[in-house]
C-alpha positions as CSV (number, residue, x, y, z in Angstrom):
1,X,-80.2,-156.7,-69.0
2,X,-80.3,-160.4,-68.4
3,X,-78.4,-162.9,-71.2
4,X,-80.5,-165.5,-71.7
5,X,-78.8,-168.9,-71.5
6,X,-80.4,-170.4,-75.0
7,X,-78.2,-167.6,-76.3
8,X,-74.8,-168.1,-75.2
9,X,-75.0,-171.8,-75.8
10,X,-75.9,-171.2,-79.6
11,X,-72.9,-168.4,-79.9
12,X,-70.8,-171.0,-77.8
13,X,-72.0,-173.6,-80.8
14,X,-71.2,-171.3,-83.2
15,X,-67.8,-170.7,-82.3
16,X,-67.0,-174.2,-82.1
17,X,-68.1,-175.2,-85.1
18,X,-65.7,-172.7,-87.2
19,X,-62.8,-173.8,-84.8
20,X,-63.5,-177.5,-86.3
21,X,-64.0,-175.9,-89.9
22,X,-60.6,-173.9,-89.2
23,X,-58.7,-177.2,-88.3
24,X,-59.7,-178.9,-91.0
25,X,-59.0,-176.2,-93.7
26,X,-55.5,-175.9,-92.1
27,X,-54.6,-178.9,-90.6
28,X,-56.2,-182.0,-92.5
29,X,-55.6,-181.0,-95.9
30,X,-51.9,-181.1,-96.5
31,X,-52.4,-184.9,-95.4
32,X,-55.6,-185.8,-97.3
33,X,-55.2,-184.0,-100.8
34,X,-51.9,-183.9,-102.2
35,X,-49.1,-181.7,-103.4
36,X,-49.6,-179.3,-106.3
37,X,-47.1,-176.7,-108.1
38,X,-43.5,-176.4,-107.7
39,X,-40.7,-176.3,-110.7
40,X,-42.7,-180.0,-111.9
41,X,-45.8,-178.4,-112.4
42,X,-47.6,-181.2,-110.7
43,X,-51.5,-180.6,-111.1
44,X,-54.0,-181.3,-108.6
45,X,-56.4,-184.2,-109.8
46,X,-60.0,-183.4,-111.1
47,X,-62.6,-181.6,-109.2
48,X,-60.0,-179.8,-106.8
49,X,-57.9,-176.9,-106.7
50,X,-54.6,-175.4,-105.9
51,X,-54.2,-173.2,-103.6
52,X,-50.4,-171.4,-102.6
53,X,-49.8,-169.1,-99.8
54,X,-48.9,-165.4,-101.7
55,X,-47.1,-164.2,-102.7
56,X,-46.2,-166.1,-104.9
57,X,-42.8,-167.1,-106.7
58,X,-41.7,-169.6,-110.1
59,X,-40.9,-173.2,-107.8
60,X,-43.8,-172.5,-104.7
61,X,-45.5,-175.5,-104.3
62,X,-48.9,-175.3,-103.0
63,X,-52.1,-177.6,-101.5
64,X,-54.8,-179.3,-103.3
65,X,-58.3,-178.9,-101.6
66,X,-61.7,-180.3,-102.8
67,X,-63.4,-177.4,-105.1
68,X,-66.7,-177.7,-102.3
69,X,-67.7,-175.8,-99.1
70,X,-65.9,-174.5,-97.1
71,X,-62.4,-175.2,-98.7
72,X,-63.6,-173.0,-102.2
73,X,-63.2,-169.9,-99.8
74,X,-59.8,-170.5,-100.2
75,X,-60.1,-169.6,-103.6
């Protein structure tokens, strides 16, 4: 069976692309979007969300990410 060369190139795409999605879910957003949680309560600002690593405990403090693709699969 021969692999056509069209084909590894797209899968080769393909895994690149949700290497570059991984960094930036993981990497960027502690930078970009702010602090959330912890024993202040601090709130992440309007149209984004909170997300903490579990489990959780009272004083965790946590990320905030946009509430858009990809970072609402964090939800």
């Amino acid at each position: 069976m021969k692999i056509n060369k069209k084909v590894i190139l797209i899968a080769i795409g393909i895994l690149l692309l949700f290497i570059i999605v991984g960094i930036i879910i993981v990497i960027i957003p502690p930078f970009l979007f702010g602090f959330c949680g912890s024993f202040t309560g601090e709130m992440c600002p309007e149209g984004y969300f909170c997300s903490m690593k579990k489990p959780c405990y009272p004083d965790q403090s946590g990320t905030c990410f946009p509430n858009k693709f990809p970072f609402n699969l964090l939800k």
